[in-house]
C-alpha positions in Angstrom: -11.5 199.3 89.3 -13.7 201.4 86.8 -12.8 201.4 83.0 -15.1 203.6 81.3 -13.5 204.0 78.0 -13.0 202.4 75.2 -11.3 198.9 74.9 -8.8 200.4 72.1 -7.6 202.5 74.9 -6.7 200.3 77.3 -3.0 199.9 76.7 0.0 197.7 78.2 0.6 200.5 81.6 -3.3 199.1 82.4 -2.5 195.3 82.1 1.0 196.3 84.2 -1.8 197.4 86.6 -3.6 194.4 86.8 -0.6 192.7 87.1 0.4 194.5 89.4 -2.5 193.9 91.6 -2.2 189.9 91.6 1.8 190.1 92.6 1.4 191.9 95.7 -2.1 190.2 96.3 -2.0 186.9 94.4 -5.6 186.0 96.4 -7.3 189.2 95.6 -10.9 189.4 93.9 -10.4 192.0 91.4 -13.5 193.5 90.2 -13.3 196.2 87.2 -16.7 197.6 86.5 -16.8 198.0 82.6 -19.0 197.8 79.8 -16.3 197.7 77.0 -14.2 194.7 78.9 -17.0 193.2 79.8 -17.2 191.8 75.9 -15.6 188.8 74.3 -12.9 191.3 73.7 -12.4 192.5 76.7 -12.2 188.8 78.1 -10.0 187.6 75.4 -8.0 190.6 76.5 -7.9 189.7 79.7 -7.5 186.1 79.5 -4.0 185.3 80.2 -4.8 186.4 83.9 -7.7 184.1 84.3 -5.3 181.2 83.0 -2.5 181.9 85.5 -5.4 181.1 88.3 -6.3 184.8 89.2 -9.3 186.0 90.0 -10.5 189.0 87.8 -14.5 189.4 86.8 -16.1 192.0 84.6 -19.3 193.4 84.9 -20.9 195.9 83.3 -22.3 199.0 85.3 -26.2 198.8 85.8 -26.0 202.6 86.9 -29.8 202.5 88.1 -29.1 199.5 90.3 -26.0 200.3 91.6 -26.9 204.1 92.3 -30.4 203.0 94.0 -31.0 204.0 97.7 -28.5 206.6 97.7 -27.9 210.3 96.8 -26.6 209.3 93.6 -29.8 207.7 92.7 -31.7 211.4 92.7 -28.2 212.8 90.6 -28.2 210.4 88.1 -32.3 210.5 87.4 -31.6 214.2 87.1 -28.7 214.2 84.6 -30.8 211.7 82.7 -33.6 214.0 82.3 -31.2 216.7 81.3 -32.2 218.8 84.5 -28.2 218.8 85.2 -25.5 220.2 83.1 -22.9 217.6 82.7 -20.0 220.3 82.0 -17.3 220.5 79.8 -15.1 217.6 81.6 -15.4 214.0 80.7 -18.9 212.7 82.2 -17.2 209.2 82.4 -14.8 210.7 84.2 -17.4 212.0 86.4 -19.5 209.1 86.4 -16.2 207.0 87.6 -15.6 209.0 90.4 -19.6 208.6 91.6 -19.4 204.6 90.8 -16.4 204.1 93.1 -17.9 205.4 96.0 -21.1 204.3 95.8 -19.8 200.5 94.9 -17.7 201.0 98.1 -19.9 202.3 100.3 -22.7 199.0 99.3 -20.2 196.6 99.3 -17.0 197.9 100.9 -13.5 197.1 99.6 -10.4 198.4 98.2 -10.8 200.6 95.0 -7.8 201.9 92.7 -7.3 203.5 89.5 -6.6 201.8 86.5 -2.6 204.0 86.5 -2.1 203.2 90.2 1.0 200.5 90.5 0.3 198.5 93.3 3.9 197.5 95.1 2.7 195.7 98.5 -0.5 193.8 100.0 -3.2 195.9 101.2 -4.1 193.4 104.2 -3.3 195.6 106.8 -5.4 198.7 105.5 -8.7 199.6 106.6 -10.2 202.9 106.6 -7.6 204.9 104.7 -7.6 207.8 102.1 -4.0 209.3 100.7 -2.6 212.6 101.2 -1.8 213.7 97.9 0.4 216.7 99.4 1.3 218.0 102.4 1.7 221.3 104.2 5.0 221.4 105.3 4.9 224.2 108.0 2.0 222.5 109.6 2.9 219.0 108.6 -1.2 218.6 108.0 -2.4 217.2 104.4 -2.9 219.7 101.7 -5.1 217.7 99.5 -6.5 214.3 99.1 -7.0 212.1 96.5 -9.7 209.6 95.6 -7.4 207.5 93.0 -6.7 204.6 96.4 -9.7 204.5 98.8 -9.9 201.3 101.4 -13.3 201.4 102.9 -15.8 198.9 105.0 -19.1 198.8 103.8 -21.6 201.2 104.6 -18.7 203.8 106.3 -20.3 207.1 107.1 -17.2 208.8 105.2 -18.4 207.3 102.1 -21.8 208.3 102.4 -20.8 212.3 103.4 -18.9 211.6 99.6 -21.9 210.5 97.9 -24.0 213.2 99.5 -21.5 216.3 98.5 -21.6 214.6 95.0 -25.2 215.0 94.4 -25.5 218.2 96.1 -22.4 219.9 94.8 -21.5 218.5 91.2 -20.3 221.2 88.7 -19.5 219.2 85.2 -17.2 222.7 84.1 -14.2 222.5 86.7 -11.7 219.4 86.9 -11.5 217.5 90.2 -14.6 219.9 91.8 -16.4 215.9 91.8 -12.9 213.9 92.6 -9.8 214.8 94.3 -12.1 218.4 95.5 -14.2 216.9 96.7 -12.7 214.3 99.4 -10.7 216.8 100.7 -13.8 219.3 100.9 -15.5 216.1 102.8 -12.7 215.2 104.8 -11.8 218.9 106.4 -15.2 219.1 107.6 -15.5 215.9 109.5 -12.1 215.4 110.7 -12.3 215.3 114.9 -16.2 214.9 114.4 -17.5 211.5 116.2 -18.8 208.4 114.5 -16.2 208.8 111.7 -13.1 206.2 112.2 -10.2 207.0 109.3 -7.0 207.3 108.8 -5.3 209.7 106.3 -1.8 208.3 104.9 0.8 210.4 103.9 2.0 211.2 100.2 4.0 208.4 100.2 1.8 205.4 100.8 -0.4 206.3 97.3 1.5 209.5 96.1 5.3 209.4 96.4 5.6 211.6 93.5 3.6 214.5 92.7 1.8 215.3 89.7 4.4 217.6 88.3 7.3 215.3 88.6 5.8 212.4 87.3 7.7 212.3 84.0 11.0 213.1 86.4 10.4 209.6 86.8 10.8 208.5 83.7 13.5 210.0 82.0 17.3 209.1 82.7 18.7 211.9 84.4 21.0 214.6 83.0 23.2 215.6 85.9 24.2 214.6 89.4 21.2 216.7 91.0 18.5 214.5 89.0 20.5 211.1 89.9 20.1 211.9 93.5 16.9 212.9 93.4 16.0 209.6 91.5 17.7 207.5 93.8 16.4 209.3 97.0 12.5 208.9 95.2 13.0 204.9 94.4 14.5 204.5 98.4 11.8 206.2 99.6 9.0 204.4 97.6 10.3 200.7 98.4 10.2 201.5 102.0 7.1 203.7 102.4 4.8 203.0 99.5 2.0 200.6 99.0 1.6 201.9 95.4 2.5 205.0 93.4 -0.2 206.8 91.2 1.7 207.0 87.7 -1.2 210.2 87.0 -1.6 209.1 83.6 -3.0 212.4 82.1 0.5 213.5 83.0 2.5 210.8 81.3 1.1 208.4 80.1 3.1 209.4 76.3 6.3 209.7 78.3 8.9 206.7 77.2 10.8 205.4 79.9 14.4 206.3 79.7 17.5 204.2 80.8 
């Protein structure tokens, strides 16, 4: 995981994360890359998962090391001398969605974000990206999302993502550098040899779209709602691995009864 913000906003849906992450993989390393955790706040925070026997480190991001020998090194040098615009949108939200690729692609691994509820082990993935949504006349993926992303080390996949970062960032439109840009990857490579992945469907990573989300969490109203809600919750305990809670969406929505 990445965690570029604050400590103050790391709230009880991130810790449900974690915890989350240790019951369907009670031997997992988890790893979240973060200066502000990375503190004796951040590991007093954290603490009650290291005394229950898990494993969880924090490490702050050495961007220059971590970025070196790769196409994000040249990006990052350039943004540093101000010969790139970071944009309007959150550079650590940019910066997060450079760091997971590049930490994946030197060291390989599973990488999720920090509103991603992890429901089963992840033992039996390798070489997987999410659909995010489908087509449903062509029954092809629509879009893709980088919020899951299960890579070996040094895949060429990852380094076609790096490359389109460096050479294609634009700080002024939302998801150009995430979510854009693996699907922009991904449509030109598919069928091309030397690259072995598998795309999942919605439902592995994304059994509820972005616009329902807070459907989710309210109690329904009427018999059309309850179905729906009872169809969703069937479908995600027998198809999901996780489901991406897209906190910008509702992360101030209350959970209803």
């Amino acid at each position: 995981m990445t965690w570029i913000s604050s400590l103050h906003s790391l709230s009880h849906r991130e810790l449900l994360v974690i915890e989350s992450v240790f019951k369907s993989n009670p031997k997992a390393c988890l790893v979240i890359v973060s200066t502000s955790l990375d503190s004796p706040k951040g590991n007093a925070v954290l603490k009650p998962f290291l005394n229950m026997g898990f494993n969880l480190i924090t490490v702050s991001p050495d961007f220059d090391s971590i970025f070196k020998h790769t196409y994000a090194e040249t990006w990052f040098n350039r943004l540093k001398t101000g010969n790139i615009n970071p944009g309007e949108v959150s550079l650590g939200q940019n910066l997060s969605n450079l760091l997971r690729l590049v930490l994946l692609y030197k060291y390989g691994g599973v990488y999720i974000d920090t509103d991603v509820i992890v429901l089963k082990s992840f033992n039996n993935l390798s070489n997987v990206i999410g659909a995010q949504s489908m087509n449903i006349e062509t029954k092809t993926w629509s879009r893709l999302n980088n919020a899951v992303l299960v890579f070996d080390k040094h895949h060429p996949l990852l380094y076609k993502f790096i490359q389109e970062f460096a050479l294609t960032f634009d700080g002024n439109k939302w998801g150009h550098n995430g979510p854009y840009l693996v699907s922009r990857v991904v449509g030109r490579v598919t069928n091309r040899p030397g690259f072995n992945f598998t795309v999942l469907p919605p439902p592995a990573f994304y059994p509820v779209d972005w616009s329902r989300i807070r459907s989710l969490f309210r109690g329904p109203n009427n018999r059309i709602q309850s179905d729906w809600l009872r169809r969703k919750l069937e479908q995600i305990r027998r198809q999901s691995y996780a489901v991406h809670l897209w906190n910008r969406q509702s992360k101030d929505v209350r959970a209803e009864e």
